[in-house]
C-alpha positions in Angstrom: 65.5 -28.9 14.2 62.9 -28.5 17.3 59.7 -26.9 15.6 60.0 -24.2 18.3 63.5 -23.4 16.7 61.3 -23.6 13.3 58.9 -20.7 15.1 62.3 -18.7 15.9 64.0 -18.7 13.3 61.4 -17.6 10.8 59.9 -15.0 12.3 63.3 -13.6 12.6 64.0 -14.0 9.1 60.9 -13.3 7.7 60.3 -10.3 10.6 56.7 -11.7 10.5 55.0 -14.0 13.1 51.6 -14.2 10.6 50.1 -17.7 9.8 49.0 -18.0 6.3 46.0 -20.2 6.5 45.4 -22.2 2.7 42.1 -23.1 2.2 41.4 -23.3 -1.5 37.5 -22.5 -2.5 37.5 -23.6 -6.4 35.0 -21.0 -6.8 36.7 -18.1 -5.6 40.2 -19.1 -7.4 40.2 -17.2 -10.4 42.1 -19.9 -12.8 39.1 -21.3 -15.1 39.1 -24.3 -17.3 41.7 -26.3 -15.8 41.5 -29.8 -14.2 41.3 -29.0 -10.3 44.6 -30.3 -9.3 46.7 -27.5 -11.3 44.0 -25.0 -10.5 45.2 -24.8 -6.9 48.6 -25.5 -7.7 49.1 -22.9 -9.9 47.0 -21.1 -7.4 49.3 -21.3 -4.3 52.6 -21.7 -6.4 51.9 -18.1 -7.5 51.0 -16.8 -3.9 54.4 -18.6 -2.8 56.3 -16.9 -5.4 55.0 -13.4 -5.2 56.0 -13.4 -1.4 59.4 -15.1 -2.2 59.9 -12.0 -4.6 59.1 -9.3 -2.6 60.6 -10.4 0.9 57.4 -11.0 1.9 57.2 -14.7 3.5 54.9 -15.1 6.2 55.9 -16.4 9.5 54.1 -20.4 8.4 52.3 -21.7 6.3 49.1 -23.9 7.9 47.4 -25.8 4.8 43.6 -27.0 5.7 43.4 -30.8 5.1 39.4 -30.6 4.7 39.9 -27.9 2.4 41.7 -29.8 0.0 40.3 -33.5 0.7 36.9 -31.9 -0.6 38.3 -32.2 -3.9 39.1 -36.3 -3.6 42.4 -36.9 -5.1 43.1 -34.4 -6.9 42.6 -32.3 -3.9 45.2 -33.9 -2.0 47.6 -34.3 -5.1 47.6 -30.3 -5.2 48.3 -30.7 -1.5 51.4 -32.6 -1.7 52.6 -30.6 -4.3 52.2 -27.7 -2.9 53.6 -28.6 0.6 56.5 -29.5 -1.7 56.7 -25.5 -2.6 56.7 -25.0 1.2 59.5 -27.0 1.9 61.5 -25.2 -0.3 61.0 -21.8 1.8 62.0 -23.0 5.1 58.6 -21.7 6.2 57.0 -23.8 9.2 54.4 -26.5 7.5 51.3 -26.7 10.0 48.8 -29.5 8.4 45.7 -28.3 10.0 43.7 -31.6 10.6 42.7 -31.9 14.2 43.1 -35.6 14.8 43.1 -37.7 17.9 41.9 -41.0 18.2 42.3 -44.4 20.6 45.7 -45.0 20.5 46.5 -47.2 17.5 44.5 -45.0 15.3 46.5 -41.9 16.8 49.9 -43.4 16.1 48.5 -44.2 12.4 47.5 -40.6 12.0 50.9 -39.0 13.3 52.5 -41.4 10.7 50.3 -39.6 7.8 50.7 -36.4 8.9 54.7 -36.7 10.0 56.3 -39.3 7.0 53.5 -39.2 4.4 52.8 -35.6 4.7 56.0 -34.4 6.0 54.5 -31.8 8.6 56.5 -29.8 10.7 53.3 -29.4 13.2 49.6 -30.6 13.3 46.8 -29.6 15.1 45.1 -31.5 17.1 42.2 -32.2 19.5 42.7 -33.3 23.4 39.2 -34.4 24.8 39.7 -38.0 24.3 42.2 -37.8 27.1 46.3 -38.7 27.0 46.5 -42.3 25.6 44.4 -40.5 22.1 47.4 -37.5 22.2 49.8 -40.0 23.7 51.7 -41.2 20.2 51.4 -37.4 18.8 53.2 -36.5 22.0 55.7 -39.3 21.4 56.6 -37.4 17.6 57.4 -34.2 19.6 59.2 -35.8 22.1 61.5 -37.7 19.8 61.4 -36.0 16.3 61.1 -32.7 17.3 57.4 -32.1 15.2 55.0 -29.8 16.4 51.6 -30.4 17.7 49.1 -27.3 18.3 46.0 -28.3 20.9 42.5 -27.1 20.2 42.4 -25.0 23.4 40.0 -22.4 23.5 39.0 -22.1 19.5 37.8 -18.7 17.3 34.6 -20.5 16.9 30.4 -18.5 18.3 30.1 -22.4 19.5 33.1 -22.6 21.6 31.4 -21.8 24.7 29.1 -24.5 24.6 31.6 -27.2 26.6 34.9 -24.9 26.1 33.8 -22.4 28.8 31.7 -24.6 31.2 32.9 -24.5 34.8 34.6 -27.4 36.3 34.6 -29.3 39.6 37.6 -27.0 40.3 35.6 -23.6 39.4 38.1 -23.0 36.4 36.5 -23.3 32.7 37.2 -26.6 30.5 39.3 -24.6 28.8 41.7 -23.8 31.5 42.0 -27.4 32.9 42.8 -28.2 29.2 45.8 -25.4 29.3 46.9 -28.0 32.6 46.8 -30.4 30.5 49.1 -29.4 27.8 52.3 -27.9 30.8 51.8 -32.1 31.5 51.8 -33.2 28.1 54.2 -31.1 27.2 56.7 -31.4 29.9 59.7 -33.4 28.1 58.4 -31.7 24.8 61.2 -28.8 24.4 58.5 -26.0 23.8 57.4 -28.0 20.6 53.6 -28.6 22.2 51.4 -25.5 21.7 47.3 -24.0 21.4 44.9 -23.1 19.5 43.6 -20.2 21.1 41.1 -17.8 19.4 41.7 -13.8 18.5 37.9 -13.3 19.0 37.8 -14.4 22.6 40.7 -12.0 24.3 39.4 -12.3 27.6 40.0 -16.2 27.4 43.3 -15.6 25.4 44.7 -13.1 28.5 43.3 -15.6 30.6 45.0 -18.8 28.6 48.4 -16.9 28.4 48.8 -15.7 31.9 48.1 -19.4 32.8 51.1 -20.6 30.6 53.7 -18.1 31.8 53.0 -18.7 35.6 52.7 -22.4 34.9 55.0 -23.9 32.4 58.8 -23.7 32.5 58.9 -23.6 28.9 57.4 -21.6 26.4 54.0 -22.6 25.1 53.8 -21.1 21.4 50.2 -20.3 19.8 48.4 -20.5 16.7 45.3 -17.7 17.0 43.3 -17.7 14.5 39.9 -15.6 14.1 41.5 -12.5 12.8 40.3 -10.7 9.6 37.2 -12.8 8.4 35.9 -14.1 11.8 36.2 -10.6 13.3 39.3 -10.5 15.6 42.0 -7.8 15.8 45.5 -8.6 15.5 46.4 -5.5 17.1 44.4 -6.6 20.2 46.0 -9.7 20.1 49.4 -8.3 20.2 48.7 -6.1 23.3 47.9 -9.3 25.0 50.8 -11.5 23.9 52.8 -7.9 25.2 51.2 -7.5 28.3 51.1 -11.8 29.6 54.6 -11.9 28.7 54.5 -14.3 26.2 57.2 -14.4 23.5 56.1 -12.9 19.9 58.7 -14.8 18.0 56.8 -17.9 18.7 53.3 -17.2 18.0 51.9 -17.4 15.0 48.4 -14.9 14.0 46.9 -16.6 11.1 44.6 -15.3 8.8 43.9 -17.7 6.1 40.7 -16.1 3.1 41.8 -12.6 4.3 45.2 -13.2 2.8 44.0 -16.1 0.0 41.1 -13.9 -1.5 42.3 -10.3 -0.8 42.3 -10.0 -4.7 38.6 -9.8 -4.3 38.3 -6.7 -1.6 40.6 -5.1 -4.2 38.9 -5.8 -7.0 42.2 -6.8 -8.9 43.2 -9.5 -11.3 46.7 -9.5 -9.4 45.5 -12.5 -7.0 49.1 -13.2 -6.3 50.0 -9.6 -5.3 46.9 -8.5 -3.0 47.9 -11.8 -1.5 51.5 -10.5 -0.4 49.7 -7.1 -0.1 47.5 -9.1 3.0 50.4 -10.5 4.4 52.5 -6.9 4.4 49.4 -5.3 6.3 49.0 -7.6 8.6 52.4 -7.9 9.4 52.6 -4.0 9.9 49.4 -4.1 12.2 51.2 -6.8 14.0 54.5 -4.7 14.3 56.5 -7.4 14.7 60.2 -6.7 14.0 
């Protein structure tokens, strides 16, 4: 199945287009005295569940490859395990890793993140130019996988190159949005952004771009919400007012939803997690 299908159907199944971001902190998991490897196993496997349970699946699921690579091996052996638990929802599996390389080292990385990993979607990063993006572009062409561009990101340093003003007058980050319509032209929808909640001028400006541009849909991954200070509900009224389709975006909010046990003050980590995703899906008001 097309990842853009993946999108579809889960946000029509789950009635939620929210990204869970996983990004396991050891110290703020609250599952002492166990190797790290089934800490954040047990960890996640409980968060799954609880949602499962209560109806309460997010829209995808975006694990955060550094986040779990910190831990060396058994970092990435919870990782594979718990992608495992992933697969078994039918939940979209974005591996947030942000690759690009020359061109051998590209196609290596797609193979990692694709076969080893068994990704549905990966983000990744376009300023090395096509021949770095060309092999990712080559997995959504042929196998259907995802791939979400760093476009105009949630980050206070994203305006030191992302908005500088081209030879053309528009920002980097518009010439970038070109860029993807190109790349993605033979891509079925499947080629997406990154495009940050906390910058909504750039995301009305981004989206507007994409639905007088490109003859097929461009879906985003926004992050910036909850933590990083963006509104989801702002977010929405720009998706609404651009045009763009809500049953292919994706919000995510990744410690908002993983440690919401710790704004509650509970012991019920699992259940202020599914507690996270509920709000967040009725501030969303996706249906």
């Amino acid at each position: 199945m097309e990842f853009v299908e993946l999108l579809k159907k889960a946000a029509e199944e789950n009635k939620s287009i929210v990204c869970m971001g996983i990004d396991p902190v050891l110290e703020r998991i609250p599952i002492k005295g166990k190797p790290v490897e089934d800490s954040l196993v047990e960890f996640y496997s409980q968060i799954i569940d609880a949602a499962k349970s209560e109806n309460a699946l997010p829209g995808a699921f975006k694990p955060n490859y550094a986040f779990f690579a910190q831990y060396g091996f058994p970092g990435l052996r919870a990782l594979k395990k718990i992608i495992s638990l992933i697969k078994e929802t039918s939940v979209p599996l974005i591996l947030d890793v942000k690759r690009a390389d020359i061109g051998k080292t590209s196609k290596a990385y797609g193979k990692e993140i694709f076969e080893f990993w068994e990704a549905d979607c990966a983000t990744i990063q376009p300023y090395m130019g096509f021949d770095s993006v060309q092999p990712f572009i080559e997995w959504s062409e042929l196998k259907g996988k995802g791939l979400y561009f760093l476009n105009r990101t949630s980050n206070k340093g994203a305006m030191d190159f992302q908005n500088l003003k081209t030879e053309t007058g528009n920002s980097l980050y518009l010439e970038v949005s070109a860029k993807l319509v190109e790349w993605g032209a033979n891509s079925n929808g499947n080629v997406g952004a990154v495009v940050g909640a906390t910058s909504l001028q750039e995301l009305e400006s981004i989206c507007s771009f994409f639905v007088k541009n490109s003859s097929l849909p461009v879906p985003l991954l926004i992050p910036g919400v909850g933590a990083q200070g963006g509104s989801a509900l702002e977010v929405v009224e720009v998706l609404k007012k651009t045009g763009m389709p809500l049953e292919l975006q994706r919000i995510n909010s990744s410690s908002g939803i993983n440690y919401a046990y710790e704004e509650e003050h509970s012991v019920d980590f699992a259940g202020a997690a599914v507690k996270a995703i509920k709000k967040l899906n009725a501030e969303i008001g996706f249906k």
